[in-house]
C-alpha positions as CSV (number, residue, x, y, z in Angstrom):
1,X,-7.8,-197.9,-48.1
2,X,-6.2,-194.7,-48.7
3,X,-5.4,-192.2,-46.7
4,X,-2.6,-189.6,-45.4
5,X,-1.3,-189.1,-41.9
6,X,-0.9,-185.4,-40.6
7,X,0.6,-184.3,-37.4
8,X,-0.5,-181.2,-36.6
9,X,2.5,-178.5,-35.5
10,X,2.3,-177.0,-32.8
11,X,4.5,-174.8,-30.5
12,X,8.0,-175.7,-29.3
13,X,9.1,-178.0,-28.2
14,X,8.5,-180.3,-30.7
15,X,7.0,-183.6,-30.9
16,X,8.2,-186.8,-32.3
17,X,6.3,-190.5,-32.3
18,X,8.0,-193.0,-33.2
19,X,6.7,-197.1,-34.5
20,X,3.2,-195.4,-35.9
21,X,1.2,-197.6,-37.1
22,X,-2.1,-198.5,-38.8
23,X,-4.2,-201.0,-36.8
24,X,-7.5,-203.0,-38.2
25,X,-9.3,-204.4,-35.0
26,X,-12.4,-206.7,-35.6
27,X,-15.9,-205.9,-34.0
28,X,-14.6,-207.7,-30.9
29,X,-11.7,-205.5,-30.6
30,X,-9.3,-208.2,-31.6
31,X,-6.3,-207.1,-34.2
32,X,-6.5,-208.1,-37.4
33,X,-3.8,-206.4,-39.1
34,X,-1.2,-203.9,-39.0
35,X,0.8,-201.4,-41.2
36,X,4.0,-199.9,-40.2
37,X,4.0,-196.2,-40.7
38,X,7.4,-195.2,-39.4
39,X,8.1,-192.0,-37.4
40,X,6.4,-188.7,-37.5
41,X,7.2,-185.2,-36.0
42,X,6.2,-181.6,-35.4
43,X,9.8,-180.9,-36.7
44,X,10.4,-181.4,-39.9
45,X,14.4,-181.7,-39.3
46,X,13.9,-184.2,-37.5
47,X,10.9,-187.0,-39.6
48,X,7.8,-186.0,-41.9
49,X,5.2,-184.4,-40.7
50,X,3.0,-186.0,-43.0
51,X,3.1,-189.3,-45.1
52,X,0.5,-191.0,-47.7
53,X,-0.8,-194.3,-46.6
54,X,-2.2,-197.0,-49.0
55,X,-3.2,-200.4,-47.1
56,X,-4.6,-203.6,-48.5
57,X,-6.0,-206.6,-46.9
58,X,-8.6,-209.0,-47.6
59,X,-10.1,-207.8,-44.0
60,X,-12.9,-205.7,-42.7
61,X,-12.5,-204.1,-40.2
62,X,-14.7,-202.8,-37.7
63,X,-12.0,-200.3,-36.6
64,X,-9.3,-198.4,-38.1
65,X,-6.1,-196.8,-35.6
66,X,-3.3,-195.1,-35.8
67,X,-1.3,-196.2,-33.0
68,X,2.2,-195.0,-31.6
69,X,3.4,-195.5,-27.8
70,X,5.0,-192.6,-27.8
71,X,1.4,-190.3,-28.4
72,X,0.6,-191.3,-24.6
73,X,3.6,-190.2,-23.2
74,X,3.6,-187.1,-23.9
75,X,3.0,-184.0,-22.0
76,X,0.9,-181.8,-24.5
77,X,-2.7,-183.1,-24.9
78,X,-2.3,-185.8,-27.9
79,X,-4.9,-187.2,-29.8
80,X,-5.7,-189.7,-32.7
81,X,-7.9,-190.2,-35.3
82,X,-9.6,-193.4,-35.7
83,X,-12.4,-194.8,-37.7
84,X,-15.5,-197.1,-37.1
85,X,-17.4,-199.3,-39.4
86,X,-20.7,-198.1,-39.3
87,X,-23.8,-198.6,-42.1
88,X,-20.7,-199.9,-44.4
89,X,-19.0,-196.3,-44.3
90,X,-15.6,-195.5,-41.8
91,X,-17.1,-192.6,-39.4
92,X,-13.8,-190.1,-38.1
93,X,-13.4,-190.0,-34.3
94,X,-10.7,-189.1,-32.3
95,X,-9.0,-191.1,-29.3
96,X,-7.5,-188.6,-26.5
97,X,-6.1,-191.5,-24.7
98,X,-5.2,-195.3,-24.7
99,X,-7.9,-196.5,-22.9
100,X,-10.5,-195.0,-24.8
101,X,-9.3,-195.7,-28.2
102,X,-12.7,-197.5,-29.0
103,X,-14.5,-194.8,-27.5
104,X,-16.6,-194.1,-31.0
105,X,-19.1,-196.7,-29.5
């Protein structure tokens, strides 16, 4: 899988996450697998905004996350994209918090 991580700028002040990662979760929602990413921000003084990810595993997931702690503490309205397996294609939704972040079902 290939993809790139964006965050999306937005006013001041600025937003940084920290330990993003990529997560593979099975169809029970157990964690398969996952990929350190780093840290992002909003200011780019400060980390990327955006980064190119390339993962490989010998998994299938059922879902695809990009997780950070830090996107549920903050104060502005964050959200993620994820991915669910569906028909053998990865369909885009988007988490807007940490308890729904297998909300695509």
């Amino acid at each position: 899988m290939s993809g790139q991580l964006n965050v999306e700028r937005g006013a001041s002040p600025h937003e940084t996450y920290h330990d993003v990662q990529v997560v593979l979760y099975d169809a029970n929602k157990e964690r398969i697998e996952s990929f350190p990413v780093g840290t992002l921000s909003t200011d780019p003084a400060v980390a990327p905004g955006k980064i190119a990810v390339n993962i490989t595993t010998e998994a299938t997931p059922t879902y695809v996350l990009v997780e950070s702690p830090d996107f549920w503490k903050t104060k502005k309205g964050t959200y993620s994209r994820a991915y669910m397996r569906s028909d053998g294609r990865f369909e885009p939704y988007l988490i807007k918090s940490q308890e729904e972040k297998f909300s695509a079902e």
